[in-house]
C-alpha positions as a printed NumPy array, in Angstrom:
array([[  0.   ,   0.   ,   0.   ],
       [  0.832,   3.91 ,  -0.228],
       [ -0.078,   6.927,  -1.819],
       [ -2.065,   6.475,  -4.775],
       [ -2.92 ,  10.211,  -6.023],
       [ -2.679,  14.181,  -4.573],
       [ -6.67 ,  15.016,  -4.494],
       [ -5.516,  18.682,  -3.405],
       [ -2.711,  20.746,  -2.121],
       [ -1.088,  24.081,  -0.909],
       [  1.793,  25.245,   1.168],
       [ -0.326,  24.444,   4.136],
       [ -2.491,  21.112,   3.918],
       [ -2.184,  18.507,   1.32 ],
       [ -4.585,  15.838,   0.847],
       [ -3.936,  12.392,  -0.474],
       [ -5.481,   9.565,  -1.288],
       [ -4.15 ,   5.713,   0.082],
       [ -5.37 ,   2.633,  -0.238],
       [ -8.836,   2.597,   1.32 ],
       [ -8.05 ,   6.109,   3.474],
       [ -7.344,   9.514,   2.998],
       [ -4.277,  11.131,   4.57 ],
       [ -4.01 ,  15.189,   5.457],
       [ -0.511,  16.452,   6.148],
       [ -0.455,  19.602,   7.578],
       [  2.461,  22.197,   7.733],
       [  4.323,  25.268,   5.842],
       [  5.885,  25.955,   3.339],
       [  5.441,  22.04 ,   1.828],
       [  5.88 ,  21.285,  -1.737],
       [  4.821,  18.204,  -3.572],
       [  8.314,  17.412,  -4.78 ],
       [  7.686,  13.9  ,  -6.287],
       [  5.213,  11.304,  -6.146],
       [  5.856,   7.348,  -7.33 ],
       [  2.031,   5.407,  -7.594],
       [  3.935,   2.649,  -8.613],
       [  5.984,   2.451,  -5.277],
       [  3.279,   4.121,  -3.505],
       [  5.918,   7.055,  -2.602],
       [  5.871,  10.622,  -1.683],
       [  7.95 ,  13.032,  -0.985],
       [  7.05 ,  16.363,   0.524],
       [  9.503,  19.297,   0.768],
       [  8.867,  21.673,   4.158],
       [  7.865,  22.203,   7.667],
       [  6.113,  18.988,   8.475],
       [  3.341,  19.221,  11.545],
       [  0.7  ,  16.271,  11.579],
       [ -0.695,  13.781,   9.998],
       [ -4.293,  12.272,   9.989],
       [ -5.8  ,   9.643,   7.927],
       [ -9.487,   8.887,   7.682],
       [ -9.966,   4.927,   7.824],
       [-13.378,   5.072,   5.638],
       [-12.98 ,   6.326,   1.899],
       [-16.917,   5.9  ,   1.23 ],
       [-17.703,   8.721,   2.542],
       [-15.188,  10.855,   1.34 ],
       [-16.915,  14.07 ,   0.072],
       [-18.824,  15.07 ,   3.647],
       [-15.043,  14.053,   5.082],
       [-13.504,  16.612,   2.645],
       [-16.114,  19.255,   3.859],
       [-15.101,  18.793,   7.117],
       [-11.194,  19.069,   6.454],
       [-11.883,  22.136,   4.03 ],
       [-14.261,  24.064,   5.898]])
């Protein structure tokens, strides 16, 4: 398992999609610098300062409300 895809990004909070969860990192500065689907591998450039990851995909569009509001 690993990072499948970027659904959204900024300096602040990006938001990826796993395999069967969503993950926020949340920080300054960061930068998408490279992402492998194949290995399932990213790697984020800045000031790193959590991490959460929603277990349940299915209901992921009232979960992204939540995390963008």
């Amino acid at each position: 398992g690993g990072v499948r895809d970027v659904e959204s990004f900024s300096p602040e909070k990006i938001l990826l999609i796993t395999d069967g969860s969503l993950l926020t990192v949340t920080g300054r500065g960061m930068k998408v610098k490279k992402l492998s689907t194949e290995s399932g591998e990213i790697f984020i450039e800045g000031e790193i300062n959590g991490c959460v990851y929603s277990a349940n995909r299915g209901d992921k569009e009232s979960f992204l409300r939540r995390v963008l509001k």
